[in-house]
C-alpha positions in Angstrom: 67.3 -63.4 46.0 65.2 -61.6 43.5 62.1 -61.4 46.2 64.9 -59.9 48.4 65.7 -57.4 46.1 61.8 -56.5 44.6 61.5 -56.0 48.9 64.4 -53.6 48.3 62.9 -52.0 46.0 59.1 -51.4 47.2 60.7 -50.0 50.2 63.3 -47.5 48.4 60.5 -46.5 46.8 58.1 -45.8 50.1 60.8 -44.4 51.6 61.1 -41.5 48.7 57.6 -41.1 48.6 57.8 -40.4 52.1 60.7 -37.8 51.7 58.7 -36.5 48.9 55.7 -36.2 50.6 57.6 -35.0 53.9 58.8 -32.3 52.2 55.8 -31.1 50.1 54.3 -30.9 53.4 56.9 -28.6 55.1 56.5 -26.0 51.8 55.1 -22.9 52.5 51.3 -22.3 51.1 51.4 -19.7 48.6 48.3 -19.1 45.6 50.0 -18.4 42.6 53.0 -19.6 41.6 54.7 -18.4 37.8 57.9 -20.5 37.2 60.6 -20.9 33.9 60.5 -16.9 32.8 62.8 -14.3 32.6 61.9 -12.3 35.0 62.1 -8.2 34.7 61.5 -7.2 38.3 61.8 -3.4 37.4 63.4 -2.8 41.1 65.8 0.0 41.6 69.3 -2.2 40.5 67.0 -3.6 37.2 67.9 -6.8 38.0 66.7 -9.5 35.6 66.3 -13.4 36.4 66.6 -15.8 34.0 64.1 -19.1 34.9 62.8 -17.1 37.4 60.0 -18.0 39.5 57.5 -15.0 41.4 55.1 -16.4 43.7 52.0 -15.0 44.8 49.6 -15.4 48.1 46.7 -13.9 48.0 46.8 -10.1 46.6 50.3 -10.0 47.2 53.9 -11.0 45.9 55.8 -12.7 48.6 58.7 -14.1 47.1 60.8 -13.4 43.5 64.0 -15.0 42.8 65.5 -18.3 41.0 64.0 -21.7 40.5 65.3 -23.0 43.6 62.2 -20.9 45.1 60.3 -24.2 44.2 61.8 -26.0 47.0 60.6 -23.9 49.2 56.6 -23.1 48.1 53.8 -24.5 46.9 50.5 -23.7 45.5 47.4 -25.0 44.2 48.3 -23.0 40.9 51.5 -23.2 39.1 51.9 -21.5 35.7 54.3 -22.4 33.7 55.9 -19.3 31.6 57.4 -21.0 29.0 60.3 -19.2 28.9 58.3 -16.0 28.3 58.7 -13.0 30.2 57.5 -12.1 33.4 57.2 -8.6 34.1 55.2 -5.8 36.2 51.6 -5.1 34.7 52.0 -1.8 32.6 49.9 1.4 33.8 48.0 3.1 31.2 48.4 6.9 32.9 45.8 8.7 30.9 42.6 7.4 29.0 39.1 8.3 28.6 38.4 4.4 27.8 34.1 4.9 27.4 35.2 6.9 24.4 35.6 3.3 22.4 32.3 3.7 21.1 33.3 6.5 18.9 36.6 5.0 17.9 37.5 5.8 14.2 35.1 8.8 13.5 36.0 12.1 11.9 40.0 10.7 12.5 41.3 13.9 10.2 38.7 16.7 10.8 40.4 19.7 11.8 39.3 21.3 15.2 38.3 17.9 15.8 37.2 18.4 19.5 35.4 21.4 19.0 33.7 20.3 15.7 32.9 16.9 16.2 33.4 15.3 19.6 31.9 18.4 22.2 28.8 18.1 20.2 28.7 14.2 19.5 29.0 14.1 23.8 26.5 16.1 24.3 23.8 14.6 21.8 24.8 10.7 22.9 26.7 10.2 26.3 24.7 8.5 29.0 25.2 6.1 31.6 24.8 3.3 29.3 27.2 4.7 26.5 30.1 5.5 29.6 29.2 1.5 31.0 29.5 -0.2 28.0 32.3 1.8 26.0 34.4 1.6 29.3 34.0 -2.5 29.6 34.8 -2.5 25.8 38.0 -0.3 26.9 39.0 -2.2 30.1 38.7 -5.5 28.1 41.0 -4.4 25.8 43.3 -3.1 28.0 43.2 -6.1 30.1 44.3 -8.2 27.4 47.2 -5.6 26.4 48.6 -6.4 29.6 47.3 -3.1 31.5 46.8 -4.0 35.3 45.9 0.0 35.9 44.5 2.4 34.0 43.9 6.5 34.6 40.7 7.2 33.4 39.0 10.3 33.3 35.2 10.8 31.8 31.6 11.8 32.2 29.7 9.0 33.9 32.7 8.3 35.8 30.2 5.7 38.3 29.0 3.5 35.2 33.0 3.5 34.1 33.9 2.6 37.5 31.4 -0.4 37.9 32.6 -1.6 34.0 36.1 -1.4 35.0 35.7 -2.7 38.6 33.5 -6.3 36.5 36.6 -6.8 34.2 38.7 -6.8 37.1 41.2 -3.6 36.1 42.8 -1.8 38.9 41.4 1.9 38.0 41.9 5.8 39.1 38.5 7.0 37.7 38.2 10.7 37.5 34.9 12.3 36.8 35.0 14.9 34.4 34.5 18.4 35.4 34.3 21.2 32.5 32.7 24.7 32.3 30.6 23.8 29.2 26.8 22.2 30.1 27.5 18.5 29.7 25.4 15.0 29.3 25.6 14.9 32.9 26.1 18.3 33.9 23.5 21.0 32.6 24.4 23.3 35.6 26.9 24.6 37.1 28.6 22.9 40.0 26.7 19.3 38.9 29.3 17.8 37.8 31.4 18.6 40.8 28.8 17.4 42.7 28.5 14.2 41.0 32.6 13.6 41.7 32.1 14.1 44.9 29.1 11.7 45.4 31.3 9.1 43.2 34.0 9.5 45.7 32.1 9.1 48.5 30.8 5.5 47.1 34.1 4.5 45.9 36.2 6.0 48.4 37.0 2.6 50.0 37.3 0.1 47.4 40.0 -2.3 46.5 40.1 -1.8 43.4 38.9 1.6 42.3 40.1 4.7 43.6 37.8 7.7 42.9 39.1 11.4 42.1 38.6 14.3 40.3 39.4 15.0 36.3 39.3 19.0 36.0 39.0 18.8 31.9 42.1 21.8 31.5 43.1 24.7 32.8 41.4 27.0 30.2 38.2 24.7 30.3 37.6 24.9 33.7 36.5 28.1 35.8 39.4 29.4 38.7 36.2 29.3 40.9 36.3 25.4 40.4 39.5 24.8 40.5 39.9 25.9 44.1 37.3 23.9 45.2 38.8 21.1 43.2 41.9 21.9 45.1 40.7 22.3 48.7 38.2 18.9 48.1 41.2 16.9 46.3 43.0 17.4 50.1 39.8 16.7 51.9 39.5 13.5 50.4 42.6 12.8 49.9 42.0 11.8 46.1 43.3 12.3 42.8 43.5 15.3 40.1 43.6 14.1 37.0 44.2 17.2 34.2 45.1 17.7 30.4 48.0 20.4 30.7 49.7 22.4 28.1 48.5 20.4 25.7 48.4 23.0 22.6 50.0 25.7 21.5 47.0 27.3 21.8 46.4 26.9 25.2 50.1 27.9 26.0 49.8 31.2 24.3 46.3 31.9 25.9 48.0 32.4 29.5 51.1 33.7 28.2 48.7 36.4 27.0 45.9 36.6 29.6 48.3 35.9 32.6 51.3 36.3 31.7 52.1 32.7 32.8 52.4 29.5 31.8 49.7 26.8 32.2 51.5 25.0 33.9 52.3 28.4 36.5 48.8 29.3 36.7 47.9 26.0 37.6 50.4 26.4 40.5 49.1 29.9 41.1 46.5 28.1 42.4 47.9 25.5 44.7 46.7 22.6 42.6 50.1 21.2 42.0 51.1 18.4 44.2 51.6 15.1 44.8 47.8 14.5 44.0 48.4 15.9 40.7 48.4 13.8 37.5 49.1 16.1 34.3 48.4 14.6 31.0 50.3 15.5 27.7 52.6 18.1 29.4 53.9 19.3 25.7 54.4 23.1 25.5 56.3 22.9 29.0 59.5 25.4 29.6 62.6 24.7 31.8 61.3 26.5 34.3 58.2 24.4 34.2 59.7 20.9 34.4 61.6 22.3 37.2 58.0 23.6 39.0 56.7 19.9 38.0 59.6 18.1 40.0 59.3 20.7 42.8 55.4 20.2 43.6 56.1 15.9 43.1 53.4 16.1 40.4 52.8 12.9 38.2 52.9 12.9 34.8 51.8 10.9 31.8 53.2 10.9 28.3 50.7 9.8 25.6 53.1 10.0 22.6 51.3 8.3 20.0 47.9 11.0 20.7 50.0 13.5 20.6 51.5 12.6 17.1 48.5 11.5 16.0 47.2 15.0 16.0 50.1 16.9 15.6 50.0 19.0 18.5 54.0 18.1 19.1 56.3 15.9 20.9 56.6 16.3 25.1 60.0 17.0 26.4 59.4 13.7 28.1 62.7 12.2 28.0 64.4 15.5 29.4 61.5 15.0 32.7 62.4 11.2 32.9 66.1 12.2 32.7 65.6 14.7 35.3 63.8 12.2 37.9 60.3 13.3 37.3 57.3 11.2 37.2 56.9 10.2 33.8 54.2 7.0 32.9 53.1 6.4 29.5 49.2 7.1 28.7 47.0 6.4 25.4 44.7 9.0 25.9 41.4 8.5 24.8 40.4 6.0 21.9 39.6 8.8 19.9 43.1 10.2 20.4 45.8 7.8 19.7 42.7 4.9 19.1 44.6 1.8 20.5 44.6 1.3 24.6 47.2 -1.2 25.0 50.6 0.1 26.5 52.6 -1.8 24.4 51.9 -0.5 21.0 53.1 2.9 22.5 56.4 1.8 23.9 58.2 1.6 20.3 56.7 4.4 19.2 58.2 6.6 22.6 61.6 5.2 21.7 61.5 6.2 17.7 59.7 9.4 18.2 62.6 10.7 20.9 65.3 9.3 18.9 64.3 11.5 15.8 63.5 14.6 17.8 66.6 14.4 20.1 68.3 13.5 16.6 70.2 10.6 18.4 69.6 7.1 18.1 70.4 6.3 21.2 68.5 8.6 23.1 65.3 6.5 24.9 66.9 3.2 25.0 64.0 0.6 25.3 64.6 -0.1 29.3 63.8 3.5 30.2 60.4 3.4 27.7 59.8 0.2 29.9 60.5 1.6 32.9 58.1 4.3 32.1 55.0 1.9 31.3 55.7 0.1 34.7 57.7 2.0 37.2 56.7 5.2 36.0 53.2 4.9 36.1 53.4 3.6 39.6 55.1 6.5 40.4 52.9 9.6 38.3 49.7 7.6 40.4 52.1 8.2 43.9 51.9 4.6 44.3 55.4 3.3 43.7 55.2 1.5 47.2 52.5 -0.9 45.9 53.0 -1.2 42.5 55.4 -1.1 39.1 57.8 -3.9 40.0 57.8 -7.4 40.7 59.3 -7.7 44.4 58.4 -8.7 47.6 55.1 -7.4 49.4 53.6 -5.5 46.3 50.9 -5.8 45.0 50.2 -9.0 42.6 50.1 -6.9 39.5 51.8 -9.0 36.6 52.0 -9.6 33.1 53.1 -12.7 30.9 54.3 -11.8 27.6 55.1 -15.4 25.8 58.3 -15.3 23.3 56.7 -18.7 21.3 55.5 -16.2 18.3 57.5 -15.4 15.0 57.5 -12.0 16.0 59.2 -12.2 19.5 62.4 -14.8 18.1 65.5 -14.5 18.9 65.2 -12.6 22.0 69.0 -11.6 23.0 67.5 -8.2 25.0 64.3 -8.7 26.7 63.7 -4.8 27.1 64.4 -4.5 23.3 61.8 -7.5 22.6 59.1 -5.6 24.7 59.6 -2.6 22.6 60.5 -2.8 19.1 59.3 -6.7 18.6 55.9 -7.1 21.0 52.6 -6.3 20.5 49.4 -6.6 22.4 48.8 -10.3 20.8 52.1 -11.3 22.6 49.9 -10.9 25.8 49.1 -14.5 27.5 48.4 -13.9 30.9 47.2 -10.9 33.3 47.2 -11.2 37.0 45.5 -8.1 39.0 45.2 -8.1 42.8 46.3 -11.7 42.5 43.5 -12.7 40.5 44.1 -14.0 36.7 42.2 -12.1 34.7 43.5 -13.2 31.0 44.8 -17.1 30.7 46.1 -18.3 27.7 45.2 -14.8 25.8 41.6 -15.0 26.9 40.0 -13.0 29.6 38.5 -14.7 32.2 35.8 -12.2 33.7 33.9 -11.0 30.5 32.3 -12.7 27.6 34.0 -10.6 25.2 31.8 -12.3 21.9 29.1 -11.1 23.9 30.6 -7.5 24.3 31.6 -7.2 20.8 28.3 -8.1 20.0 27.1 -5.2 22.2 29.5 -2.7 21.0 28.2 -3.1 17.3 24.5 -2.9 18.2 25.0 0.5 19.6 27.4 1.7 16.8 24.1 2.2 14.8 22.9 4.3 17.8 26.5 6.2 17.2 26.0 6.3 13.5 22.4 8.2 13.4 23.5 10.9 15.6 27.1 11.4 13.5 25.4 11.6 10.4 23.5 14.8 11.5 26.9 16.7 12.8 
């Protein structure tokens, strides 16, 4: 009797193993699979999935829903979110990320640009400085749970190659300015060089080449025509600070009797190519010319404070269904490249200037850093959310830290309670890229090791401004 049942046993147990095995089998192959998160998929309704589970073949997202997906796929890499949360990768929508080398000098001088950092560019910038200060800024970007970055810089090739090794998804714009430059002594080089570095580039995965006219008073008319006419030719991207100062906004007032923002479209360069940056002496009239011409925009709050230029009627263009990302700017600007030290600061900073505390509730300030910047970059079909057939951009933020407990609203977590240390894991293109908080594709002891041998370099040359 007892053989009889043991028998009954053994072949209970084949028979389950069979099952198991049968059904294992009949599971659709997938690469990635990220299970037991809350999942913000960002998509038009919001919708949020508690244990959630997004699964990933190849470059691509190919299924998001419940945990009952895991009946149905399998992979040879499951991540377990730990009940963190699971969200879009964030879009950094302006940045000049080589600048990291110079990060923390002359932070107070007045007329700082003019003063301190024309003349420190033009004594120090090289294809070396761009490569290694941009790989310094991609890596730190990378693990503050940016999946695309804006950039815009002189060099733009050496940033391109930096960010392309970390494995960052970036719109590099080469810098074009009507001041002789490091790598531009003549007039029309530095176009020429943007259009050689979109010729090379034009094709890649992950780098999409384009054009960064510096500003409308900083670059000649002449230019930016042939900016505009080559941007359609190529079908590439503009990339512009725009009413940025006061300054600046009475200059055309005066000389043209427009604003920047109008003169720019005097000339045809707004469109859906267009990426304006800062965007914070801007008129009614304006933000309705902006949402006319489709033109993407990126609010870099935490610059803009910084220096006390002002505070971007960013909440009214959101409001108003323009296309509003969140930027850094440059790491001489606001200093810190992740995404999510700006979002509580957007929130704050709009709550005291609208004088309403509930102005800029935290989903729209994350909407912006996902959603948003897919749309300012005209790429809302591929990117921003977490839903079927995008691209495999996405972020794990874990919720095991002091900082991040309780979580009741997963929106207010992200921004009044996260930081970039929150960051464990960073899928681009369907690739991880940062796993357990460390980043996969650079030896970053190395590249801090790198970045401190040339600050003596930096130091010489700051020493005689």
């Amino acid at each position: 009797m007892k053989k009889s049942f043991n028998a009954i046993i053994l072949m209970s147990s084949l028979l389950l193993f069979g099952c198991s095995s049968l059904e294992e089998k009949n599971k659709e192959e997938a690469s990635i699979i990220i299970k037991n998160g809350t999942v913000l998929t960002m998509d038009k309704e919001k919708n949020i999935i508690k244990n959630g589970v997004v699964v990933i073949k190849n470059n691509k997202i190919i299924s998001v829903g419940n945990k009952d997906l895991l009946q149905s796929y399998k992979a040879p890499k499951i991540i377990d979110a730990e009940e963190g949360i699971i969200m879009p990768g964030m879009i950094n929508a302006h940045t000049h990320s080589s600048m990291t080398v110079f990060r923390s000098l002359a932070d107070d001088v007045p007329d700082r640009l003019n003063r301190y950092i024309f003349p420190l560019e033009n004594k120090m910038v090289s294809p070396e400085l761009c490569y290694l200060g941009s790989k310094y800024g991609a890596t730190e970007m990378a693990l503050g749970g940016v999946t695309t970055m804006v950039d815009m810089y002189l060099f733009e090739e050496s940033a391109a190659q930096a960010v392309k090794e970390v494995g960052l998804r970036g719109i590099m714009t080469q810098n074009i300015i009507k001041y002789p430059t490091a790598d531009g002594k003549n007039k029309g080089e530095t176009l020429n060089r943007a259009i050689a570095f979109i010729e090379k580039y034009k094709n890649d995965e992950l780098i999409t080449p384009g054009f960064g006219p510096h500003a409308p008073h900083t670059v000649t008319k002449e230019e930016l025509i042939q900016i505009r006419d080559l941007s359609k030719k190529y079908n590439v991207p503009v990339s512009m600070h725009v009413a940025e100062t006061d300054k600046e906004f009475e200059k055309f007032k005066k000389e043209y009797k427009m604003t920047p923002v109008e003169y720019l479209d005097s000339i045809g360069l707004l469109n859906e190519r267009f990426i304006a940056a800062h965007n914070i002496f801007v008129t009614d009239s304006d933000i309705e010319l902006l949402k006319k011409r489709d033109v993407g925009l990126s609010h870099n709050m935490v610059a803009n404070i910084k220096s006390a230029k002002g505070v971007s009627p960013a909440l009214k263009m959101y409001d108003n269904n323009l296309r509003v990302g969140l930027g850094t700017d440059g790491p001489m600007s606001g200093n810190t490249l992740d995404i999510i030290g700006q979002m509580g600061y957007v929130a704050k900073l709009h709550k005291l200037d609208n004088k309403d505390r509930s102005a800029m509730p935290p989903y729209k300030v994350v909407e912006m850093a996902t959603m948003g910047g897919a749309r300012a970059i005209h790429r809302e079909q591929e990117l921003g959310s977490l839903e079927k057939g995008k691209l495999a951009d996405i972020v794990i933020i874990e919720t095991n830290s002091v900082n991040m407990n309780p979580i009741y609203d997963p929106y207010s977590a992200l921004v009044y309670s996260a930081n970039a240390s929150n960051v464990d894991t960073v899928i681009v293109n369907g690739k991880i890229i940062v796993e357990d908080k460390s980043l996969k594709t650079v030896d970053t002891k190395k590249l801090i090791k790198d970045m401190n041998e040339f600050k003596s370099k930096v130091e010489k040359i700051a020493e005689t401004l």
